[in-house]
N, C-alpha and C positions, 0 to 999 in steps of 0.2 A: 504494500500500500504506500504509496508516494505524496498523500496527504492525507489527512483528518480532516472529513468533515465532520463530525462527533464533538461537542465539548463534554461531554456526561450521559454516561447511561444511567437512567432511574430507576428502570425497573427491568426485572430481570426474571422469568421463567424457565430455565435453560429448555432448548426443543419444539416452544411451545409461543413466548408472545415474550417482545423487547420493546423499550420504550424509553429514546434519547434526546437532546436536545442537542440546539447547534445556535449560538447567539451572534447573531450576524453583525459584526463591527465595520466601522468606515474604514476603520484600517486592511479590511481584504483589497489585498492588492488590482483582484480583478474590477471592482467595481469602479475603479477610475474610467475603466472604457465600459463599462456595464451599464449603466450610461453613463456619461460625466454630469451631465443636468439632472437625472432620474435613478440612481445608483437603485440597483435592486440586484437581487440571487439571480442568477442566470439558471433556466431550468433544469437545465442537464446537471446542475451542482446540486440542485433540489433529491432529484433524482436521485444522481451519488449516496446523498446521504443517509434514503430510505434503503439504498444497495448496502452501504456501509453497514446500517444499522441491522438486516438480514441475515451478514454474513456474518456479526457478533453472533448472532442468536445460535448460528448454526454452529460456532465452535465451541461455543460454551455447551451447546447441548452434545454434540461427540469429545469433550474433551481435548478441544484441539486435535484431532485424529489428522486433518490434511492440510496442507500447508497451501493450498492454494483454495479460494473461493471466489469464483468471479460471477461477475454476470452474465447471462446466457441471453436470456431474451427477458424484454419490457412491454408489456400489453397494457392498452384500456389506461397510455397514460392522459392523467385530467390535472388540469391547471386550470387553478380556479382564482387565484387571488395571488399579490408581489409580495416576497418577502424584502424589509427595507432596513437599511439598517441601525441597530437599538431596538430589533422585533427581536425572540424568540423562537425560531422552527423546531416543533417537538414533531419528533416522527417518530411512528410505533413499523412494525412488522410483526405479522403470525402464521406460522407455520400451517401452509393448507395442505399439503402432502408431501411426501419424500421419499425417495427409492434409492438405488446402491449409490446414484452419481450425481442425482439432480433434489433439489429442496425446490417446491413451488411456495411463495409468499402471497399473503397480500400485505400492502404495504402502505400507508396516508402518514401525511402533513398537518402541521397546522399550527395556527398563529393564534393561539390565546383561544383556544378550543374552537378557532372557525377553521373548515376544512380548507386546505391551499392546494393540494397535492396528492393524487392516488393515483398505485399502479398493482399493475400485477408481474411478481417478476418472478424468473425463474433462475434461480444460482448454479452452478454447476462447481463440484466440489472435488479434489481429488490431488495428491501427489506427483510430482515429478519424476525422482525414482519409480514410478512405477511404469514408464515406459523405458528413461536412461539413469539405470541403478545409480551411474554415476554423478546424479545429483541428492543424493540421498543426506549428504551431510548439509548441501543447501537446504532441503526440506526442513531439515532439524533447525536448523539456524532461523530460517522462517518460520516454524511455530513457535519458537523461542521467543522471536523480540512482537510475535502478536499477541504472547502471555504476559510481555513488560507492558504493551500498549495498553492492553484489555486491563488489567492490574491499575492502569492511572486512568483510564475513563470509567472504570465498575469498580472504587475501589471497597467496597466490600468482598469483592470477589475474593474466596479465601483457595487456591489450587489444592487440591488431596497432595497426599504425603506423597504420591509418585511423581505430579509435575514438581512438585519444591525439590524434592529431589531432583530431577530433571534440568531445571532452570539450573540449581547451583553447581550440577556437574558441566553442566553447557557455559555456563560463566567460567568456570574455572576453566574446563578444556580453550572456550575463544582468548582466553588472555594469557593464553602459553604459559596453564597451570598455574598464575597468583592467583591470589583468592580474591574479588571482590568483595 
């Protein structure tokens, strides 16, 4: 992931229904040219951030299992109102079905409990090493630093005794065995 659009997850069902917020400042860089006269969320970042918030849901509910979750396909998307900035965008996601590779969501927005934003999306989940083994140690590295991410936006989030383990041997192994 190469940005956060997530400032906090609220709430948290693993599997089942996620619910984060994203508080949109003058300071995103985009909305200089988003407009310069009318600065608002440009959609596709609206988007984003209900994709964002899906593919929390999904790692939290396999325990981190695959270190890639992207987006597959976006249906039935509706824009209904700007997000400006000094608004709030709370966008939830809930698990409508799931098979061995794909999680279907549905997914809304919204600005002080009026609807902005809904879709239907579909994630597509899965590992690298399992086509070329030899990214296996990347996979590891990738679910690694989205349990330090997930950790600072869910910070209730508490990992079972096998990611803490996990994480602290992954830290110690990336820093050529010191101890963070």
């Amino acid at each position: 992931m190469r940005f956060t659009l997530l400032d906090r997850i609220t709430q948290l069902e693993p599997g089942v229904r996620i619910e984060a917020v994203k508080n949109l400042s003058l300071a995103e860089e985009y909305l200089a040219d988003h407009f310069p006269l009318f600065p608002v969320m440009p959609g596709v970042l609206m988007l984003e951030a209900m994709t964002q918030a899906g593919a929390w849901l999904i790692r939290a509910g396999e325990d981190f299992a695959h270190s890639m979750v992207v987006l597959s396909e976006a249906k039935n998307v509706k824009y209904a109102d700007f997000v400006k900035p000094g608004q709030t965008l709370t966008v939830s996601a809930e698990i409508l079905s799931q098979d061995e590779h794909e999680t279907r969501l549905k997914a809304q927005g919204f600005i002080a409990g009026v609807p902005t934003v809904s879709a239907r999306l579909v994630l597509r989940r899965y590992n690298r090493a399992t086509t070329h083994p030899v990214y296996a140690v990347s996979d590891e590295a990738t679910r690694l630093g989205m349990r330090r991410l997930f950790a600072i936006l869910y910070p209730s989030y508490q990992p079972d005794a096998t990611s803490a383990t996990e994480m602290a041997t992954s830290s110690h192994l990336a820093n050529g065995g010191v101890i963070t």
